[in-house]
Backbone atoms as SQL, in Angstrom:
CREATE TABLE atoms (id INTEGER PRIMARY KEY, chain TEXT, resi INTEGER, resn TEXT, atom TEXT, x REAL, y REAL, z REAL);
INSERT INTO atoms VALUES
  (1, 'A', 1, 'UNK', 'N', -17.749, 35.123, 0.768),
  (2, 'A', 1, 'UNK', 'CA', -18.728, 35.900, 1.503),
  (3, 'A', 1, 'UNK', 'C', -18.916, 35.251, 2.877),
  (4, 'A', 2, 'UNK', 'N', -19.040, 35.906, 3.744),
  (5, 'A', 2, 'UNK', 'CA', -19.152, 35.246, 5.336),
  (6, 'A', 2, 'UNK', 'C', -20.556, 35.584, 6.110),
  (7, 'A', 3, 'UNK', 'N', -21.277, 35.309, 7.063),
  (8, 'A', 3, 'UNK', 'CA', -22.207, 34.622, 6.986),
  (9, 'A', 3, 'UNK', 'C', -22.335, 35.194, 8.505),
  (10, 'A', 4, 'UNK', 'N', -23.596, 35.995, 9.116),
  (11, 'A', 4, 'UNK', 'CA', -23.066, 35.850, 10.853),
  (12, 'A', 4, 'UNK', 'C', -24.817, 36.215, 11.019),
  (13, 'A', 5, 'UNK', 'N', -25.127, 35.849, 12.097),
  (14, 'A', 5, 'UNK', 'CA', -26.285, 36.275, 13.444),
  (15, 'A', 5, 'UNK', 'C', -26.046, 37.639, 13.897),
  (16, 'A', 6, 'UNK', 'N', -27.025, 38.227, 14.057),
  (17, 'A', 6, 'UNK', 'CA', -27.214, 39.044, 15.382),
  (18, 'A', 6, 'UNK', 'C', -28.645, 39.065, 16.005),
  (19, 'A', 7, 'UNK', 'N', -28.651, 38.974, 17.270),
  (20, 'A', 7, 'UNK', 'CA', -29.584, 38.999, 18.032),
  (21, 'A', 7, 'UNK', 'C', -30.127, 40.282, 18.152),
  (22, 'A', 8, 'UNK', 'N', -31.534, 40.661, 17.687),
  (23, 'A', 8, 'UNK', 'CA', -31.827, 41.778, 18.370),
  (24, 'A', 8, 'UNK', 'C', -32.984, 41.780, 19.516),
  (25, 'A', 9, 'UNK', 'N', -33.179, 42.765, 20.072),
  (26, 'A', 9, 'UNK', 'CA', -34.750, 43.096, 20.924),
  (27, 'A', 9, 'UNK', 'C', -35.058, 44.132, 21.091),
  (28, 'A', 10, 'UNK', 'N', -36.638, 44.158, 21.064),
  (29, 'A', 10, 'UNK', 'CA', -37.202, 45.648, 20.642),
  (30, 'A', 10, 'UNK', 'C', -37.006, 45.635, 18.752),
  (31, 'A', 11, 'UNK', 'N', -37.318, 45.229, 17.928),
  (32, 'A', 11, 'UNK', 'CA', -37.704, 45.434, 16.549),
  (33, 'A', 11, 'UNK', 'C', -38.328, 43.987, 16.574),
  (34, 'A', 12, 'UNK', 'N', -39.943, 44.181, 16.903),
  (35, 'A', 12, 'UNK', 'CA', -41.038, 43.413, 16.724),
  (36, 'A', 12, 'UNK', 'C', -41.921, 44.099, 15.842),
  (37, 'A', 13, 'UNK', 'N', -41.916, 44.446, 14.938),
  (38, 'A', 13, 'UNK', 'CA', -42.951, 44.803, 13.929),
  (39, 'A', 13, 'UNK', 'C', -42.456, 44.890, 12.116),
  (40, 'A', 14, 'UNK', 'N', -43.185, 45.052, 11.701),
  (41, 'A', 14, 'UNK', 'CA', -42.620, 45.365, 9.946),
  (42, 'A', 14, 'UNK', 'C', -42.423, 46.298, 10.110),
  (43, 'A', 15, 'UNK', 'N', -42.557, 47.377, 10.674),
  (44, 'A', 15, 'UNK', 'CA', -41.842, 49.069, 10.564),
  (45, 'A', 15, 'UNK', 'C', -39.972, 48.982, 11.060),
  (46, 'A', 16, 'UNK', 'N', -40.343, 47.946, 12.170),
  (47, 'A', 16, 'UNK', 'CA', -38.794, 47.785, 12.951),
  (48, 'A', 16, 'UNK', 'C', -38.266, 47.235, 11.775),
  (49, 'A', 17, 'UNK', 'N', -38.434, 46.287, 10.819),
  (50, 'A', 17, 'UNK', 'CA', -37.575, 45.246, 10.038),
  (51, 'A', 17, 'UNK', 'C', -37.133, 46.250, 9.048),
  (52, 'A', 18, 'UNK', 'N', -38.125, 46.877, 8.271),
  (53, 'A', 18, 'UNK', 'CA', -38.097, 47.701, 7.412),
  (54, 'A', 18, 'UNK', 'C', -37.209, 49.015, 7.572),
  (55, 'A', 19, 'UNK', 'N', -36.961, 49.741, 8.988),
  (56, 'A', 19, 'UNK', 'CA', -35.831, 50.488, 9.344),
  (57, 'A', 19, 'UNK', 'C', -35.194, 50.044, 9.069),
  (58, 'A', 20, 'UNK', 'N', -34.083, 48.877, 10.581),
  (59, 'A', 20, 'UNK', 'CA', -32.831, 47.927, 10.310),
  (60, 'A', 20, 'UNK', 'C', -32.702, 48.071, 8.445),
  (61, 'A', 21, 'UNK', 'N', -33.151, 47.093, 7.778),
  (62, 'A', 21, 'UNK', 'CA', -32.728, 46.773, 6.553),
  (63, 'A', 21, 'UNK', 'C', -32.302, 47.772, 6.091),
  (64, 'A', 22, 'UNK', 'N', -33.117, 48.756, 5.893),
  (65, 'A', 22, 'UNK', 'CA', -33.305, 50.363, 5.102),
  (66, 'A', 22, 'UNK', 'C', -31.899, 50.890, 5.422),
  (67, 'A', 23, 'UNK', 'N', -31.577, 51.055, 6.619),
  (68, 'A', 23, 'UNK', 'CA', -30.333, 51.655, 7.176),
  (69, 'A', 23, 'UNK', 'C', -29.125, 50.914, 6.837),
  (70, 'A', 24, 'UNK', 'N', -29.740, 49.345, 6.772),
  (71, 'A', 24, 'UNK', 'CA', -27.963, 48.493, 6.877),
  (72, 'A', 24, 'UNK', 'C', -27.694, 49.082, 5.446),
  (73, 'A', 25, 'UNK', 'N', -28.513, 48.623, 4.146),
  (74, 'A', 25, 'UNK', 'CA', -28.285, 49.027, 3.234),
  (75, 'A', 25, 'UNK', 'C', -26.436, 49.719, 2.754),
  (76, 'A', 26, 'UNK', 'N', -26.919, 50.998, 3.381),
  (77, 'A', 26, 'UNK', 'CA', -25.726, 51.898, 3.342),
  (78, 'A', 26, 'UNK', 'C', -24.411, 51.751, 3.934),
  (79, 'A', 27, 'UNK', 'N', -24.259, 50.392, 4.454),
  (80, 'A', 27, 'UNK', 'CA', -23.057, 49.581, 5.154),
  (81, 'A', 27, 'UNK', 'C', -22.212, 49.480, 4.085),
  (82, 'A', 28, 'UNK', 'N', -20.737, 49.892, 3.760),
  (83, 'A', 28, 'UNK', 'CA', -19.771, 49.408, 2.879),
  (84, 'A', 28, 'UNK', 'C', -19.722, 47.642, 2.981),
  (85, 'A', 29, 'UNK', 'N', -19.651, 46.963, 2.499),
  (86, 'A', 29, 'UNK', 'CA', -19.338, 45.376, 2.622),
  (87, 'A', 29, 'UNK', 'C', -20.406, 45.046, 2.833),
  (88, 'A', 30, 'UNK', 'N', -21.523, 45.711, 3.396),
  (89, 'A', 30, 'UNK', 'CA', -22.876, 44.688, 3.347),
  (90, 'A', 30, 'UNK', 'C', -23.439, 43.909, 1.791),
  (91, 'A', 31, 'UNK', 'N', -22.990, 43.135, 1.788),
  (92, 'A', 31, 'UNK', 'CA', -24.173, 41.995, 0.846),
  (93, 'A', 31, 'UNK', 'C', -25.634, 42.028, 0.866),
  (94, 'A', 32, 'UNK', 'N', -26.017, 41.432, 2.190),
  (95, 'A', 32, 'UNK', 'CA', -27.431, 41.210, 2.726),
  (96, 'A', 32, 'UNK', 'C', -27.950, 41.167, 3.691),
  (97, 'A', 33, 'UNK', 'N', -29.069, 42.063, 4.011),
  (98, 'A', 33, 'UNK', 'CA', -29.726, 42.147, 5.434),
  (99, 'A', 33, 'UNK', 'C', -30.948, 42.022, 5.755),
  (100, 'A', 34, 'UNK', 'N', -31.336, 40.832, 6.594),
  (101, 'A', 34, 'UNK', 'CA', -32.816, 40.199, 6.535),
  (102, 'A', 34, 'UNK', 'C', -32.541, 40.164, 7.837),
  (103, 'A', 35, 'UNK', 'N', -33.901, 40.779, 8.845),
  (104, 'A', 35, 'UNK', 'CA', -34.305, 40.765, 9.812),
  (105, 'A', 35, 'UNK', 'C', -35.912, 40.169, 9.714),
  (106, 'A', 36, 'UNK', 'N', -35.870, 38.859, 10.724),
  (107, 'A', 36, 'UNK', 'CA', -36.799, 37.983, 11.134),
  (108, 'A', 36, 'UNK', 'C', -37.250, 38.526, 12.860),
  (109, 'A', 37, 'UNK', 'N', -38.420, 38.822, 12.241),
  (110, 'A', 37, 'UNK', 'CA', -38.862, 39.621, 13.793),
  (111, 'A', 37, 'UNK', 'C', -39.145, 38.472, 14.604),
  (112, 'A', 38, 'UNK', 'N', -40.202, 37.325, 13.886),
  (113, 'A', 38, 'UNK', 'CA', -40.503, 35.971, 14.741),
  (114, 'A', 38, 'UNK', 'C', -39.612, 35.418, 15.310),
  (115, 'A', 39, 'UNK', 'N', -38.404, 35.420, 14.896),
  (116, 'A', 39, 'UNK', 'CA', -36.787, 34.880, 15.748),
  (117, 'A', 39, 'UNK', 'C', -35.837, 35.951, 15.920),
  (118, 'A', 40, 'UNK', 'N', -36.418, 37.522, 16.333),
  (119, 'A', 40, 'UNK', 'CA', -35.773, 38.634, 16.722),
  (120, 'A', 40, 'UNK', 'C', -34.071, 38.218, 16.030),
  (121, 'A', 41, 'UNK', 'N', -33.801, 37.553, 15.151),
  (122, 'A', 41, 'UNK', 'CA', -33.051, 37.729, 14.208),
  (123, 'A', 41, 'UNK', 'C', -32.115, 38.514, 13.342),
  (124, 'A', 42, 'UNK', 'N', -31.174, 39.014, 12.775),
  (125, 'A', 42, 'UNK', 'CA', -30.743, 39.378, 12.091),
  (126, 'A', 42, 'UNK', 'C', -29.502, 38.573, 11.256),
  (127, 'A', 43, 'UNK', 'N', -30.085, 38.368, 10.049),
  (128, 'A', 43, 'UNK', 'CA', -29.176, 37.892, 9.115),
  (129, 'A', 43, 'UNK', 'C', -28.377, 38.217, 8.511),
  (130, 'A', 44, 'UNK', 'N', -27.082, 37.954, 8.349),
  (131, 'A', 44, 'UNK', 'CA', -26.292, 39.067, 7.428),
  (132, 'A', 44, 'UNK', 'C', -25.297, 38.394, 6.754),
  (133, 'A', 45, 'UNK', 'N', -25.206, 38.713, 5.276),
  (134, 'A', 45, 'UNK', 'CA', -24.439, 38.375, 4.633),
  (135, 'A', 45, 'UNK', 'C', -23.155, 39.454, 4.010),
  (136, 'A', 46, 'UNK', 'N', -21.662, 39.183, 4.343),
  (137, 'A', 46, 'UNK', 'CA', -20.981, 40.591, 3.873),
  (138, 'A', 46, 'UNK', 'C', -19.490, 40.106, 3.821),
  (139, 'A', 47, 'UNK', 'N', -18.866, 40.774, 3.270),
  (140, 'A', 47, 'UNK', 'CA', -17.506, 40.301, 3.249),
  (141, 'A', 47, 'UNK', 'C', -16.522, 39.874, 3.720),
  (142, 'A', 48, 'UNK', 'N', -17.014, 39.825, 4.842),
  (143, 'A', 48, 'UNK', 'CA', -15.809, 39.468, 6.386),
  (144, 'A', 48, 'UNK', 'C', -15.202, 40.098, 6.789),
  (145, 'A', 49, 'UNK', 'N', -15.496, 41.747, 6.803),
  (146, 'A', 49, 'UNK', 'CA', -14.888, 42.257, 7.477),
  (147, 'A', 49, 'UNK', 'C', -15.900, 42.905, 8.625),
  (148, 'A', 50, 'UNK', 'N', -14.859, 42.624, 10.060),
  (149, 'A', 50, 'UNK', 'CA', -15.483, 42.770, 11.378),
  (150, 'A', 50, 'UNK', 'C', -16.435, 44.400, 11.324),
  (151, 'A', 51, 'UNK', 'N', -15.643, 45.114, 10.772),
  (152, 'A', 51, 'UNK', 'CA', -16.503, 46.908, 10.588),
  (153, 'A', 51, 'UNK', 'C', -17.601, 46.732, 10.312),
  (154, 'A', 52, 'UNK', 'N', -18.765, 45.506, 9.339),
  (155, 'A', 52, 'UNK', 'CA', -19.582, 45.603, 8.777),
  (156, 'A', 52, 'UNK', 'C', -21.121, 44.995, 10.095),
  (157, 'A', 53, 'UNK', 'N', -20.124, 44.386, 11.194),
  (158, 'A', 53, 'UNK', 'CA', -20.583, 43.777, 11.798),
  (159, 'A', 53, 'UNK', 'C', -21.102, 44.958, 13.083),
  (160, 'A', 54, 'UNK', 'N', -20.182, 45.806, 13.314),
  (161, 'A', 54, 'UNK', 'CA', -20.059, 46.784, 14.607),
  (162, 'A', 54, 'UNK', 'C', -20.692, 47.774, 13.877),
  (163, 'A', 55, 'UNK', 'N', -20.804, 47.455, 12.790),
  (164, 'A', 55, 'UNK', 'CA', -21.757, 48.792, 11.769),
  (165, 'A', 55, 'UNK', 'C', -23.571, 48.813, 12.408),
  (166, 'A', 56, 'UNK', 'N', -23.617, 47.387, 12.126),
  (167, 'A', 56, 'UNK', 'CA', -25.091, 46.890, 11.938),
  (168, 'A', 56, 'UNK', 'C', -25.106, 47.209, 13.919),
  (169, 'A', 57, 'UNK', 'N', -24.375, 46.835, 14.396),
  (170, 'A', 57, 'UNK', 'CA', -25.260, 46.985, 15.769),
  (171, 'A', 57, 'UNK', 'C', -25.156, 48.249, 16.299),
  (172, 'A', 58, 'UNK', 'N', -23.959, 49.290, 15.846),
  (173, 'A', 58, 'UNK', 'CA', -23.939, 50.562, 15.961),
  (174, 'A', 58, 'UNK', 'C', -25.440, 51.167, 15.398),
  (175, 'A', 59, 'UNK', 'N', -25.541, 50.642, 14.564),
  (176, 'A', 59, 'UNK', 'CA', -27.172, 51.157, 13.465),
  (177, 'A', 59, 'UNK', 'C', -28.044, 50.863, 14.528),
  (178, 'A', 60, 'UNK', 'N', -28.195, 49.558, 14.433),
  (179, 'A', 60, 'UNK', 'CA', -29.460, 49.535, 15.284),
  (180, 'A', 60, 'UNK', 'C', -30.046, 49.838, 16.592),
  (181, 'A', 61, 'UNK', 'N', -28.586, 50.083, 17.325),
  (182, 'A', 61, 'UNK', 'CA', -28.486, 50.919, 18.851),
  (183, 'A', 61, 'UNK', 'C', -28.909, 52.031, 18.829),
  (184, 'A', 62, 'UNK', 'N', -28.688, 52.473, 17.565),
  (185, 'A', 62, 'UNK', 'CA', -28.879, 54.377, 17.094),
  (186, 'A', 62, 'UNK', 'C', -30.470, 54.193, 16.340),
  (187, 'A', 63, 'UNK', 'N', -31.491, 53.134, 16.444),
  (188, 'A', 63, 'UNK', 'CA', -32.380, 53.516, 15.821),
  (189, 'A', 63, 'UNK', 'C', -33.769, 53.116, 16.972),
  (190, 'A', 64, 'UNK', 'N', -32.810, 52.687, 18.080),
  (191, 'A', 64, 'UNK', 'CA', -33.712, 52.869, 19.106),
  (192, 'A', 64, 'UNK', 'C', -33.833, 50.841, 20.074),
  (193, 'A', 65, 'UNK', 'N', -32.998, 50.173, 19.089),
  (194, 'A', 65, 'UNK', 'CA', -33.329, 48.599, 19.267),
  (195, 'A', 65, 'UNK', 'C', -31.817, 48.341, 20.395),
  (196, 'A', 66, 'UNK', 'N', -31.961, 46.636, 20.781),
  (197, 'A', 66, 'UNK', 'CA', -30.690, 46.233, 21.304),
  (198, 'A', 66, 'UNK', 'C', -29.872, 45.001, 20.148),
  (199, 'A', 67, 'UNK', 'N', -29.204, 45.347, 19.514),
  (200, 'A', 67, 'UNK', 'CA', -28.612, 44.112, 18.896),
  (201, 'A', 67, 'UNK', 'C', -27.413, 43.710, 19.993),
  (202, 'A', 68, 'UNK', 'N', -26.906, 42.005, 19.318),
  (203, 'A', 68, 'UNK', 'CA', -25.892, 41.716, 19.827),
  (204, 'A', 68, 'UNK', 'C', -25.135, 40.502, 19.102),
  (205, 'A', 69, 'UNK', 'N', -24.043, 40.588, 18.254),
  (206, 'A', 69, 'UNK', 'CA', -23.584, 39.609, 17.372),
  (207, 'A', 69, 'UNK', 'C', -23.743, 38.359, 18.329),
  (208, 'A', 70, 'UNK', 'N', -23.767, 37.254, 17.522),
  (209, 'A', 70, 'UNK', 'CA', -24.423, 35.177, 17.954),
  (210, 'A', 70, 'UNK', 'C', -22.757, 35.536, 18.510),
  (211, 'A', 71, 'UNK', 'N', -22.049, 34.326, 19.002),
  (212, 'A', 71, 'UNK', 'CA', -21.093, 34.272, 19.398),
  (213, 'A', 71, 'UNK', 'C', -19.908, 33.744, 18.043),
  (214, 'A', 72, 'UNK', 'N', -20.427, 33.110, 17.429),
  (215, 'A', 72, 'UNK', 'CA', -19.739, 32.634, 16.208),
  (216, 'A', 72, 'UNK', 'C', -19.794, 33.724, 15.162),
  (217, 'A', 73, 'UNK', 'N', -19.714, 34.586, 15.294),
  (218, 'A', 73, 'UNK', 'CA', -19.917, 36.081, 14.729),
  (219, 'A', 73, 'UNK', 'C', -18.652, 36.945, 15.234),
  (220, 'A', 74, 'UNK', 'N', -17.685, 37.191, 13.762),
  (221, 'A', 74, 'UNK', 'CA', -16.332, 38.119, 14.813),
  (222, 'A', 74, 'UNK', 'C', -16.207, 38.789, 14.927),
  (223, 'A', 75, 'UNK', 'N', -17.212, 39.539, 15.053),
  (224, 'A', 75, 'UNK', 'CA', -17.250, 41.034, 15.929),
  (225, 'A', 75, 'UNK', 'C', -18.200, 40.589, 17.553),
  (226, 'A', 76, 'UNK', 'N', -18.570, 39.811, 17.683),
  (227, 'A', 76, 'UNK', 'CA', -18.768, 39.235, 19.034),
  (228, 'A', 76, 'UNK', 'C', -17.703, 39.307, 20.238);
């Protein structure tokens, strides 16, 4: 299982966290998705494949936020 960051801004509240998650959900290869609003955060745990990664920031671009994979993240 592989392991990556994404940065977001604009999802500062429990409604924002509670979207993100809600939506990654439905990601093929997603494992796990925990968004930390206090460290505009996104955690993700998933199989290593790069699609799961361009998924989550495709999602969250489309739900109104800015993500952006950490750099050690390979869809960065």
């Amino acid at each position: 299982m592989a392991k990556a960051l994404i940065d977001t801004n604009g999802a500062n509240c429990p409604s924002c966290r509670r979207a993100i998650e809600h939506c990654a959900r439905r990601l093929k290869g997603l494992k796990a998705c925990e968004v930390d609003i206090s460290t505009r955060e996104i955690h993700v745990d998933y199989d290593g494949s790069e699609s799961v990664i361009e998924g989550i920031v495709d999602m969250v671009d489309k739900l109104g936020y800015d993500a952006t994979p950490r750099p050690e993240s390979p869809a960065a």
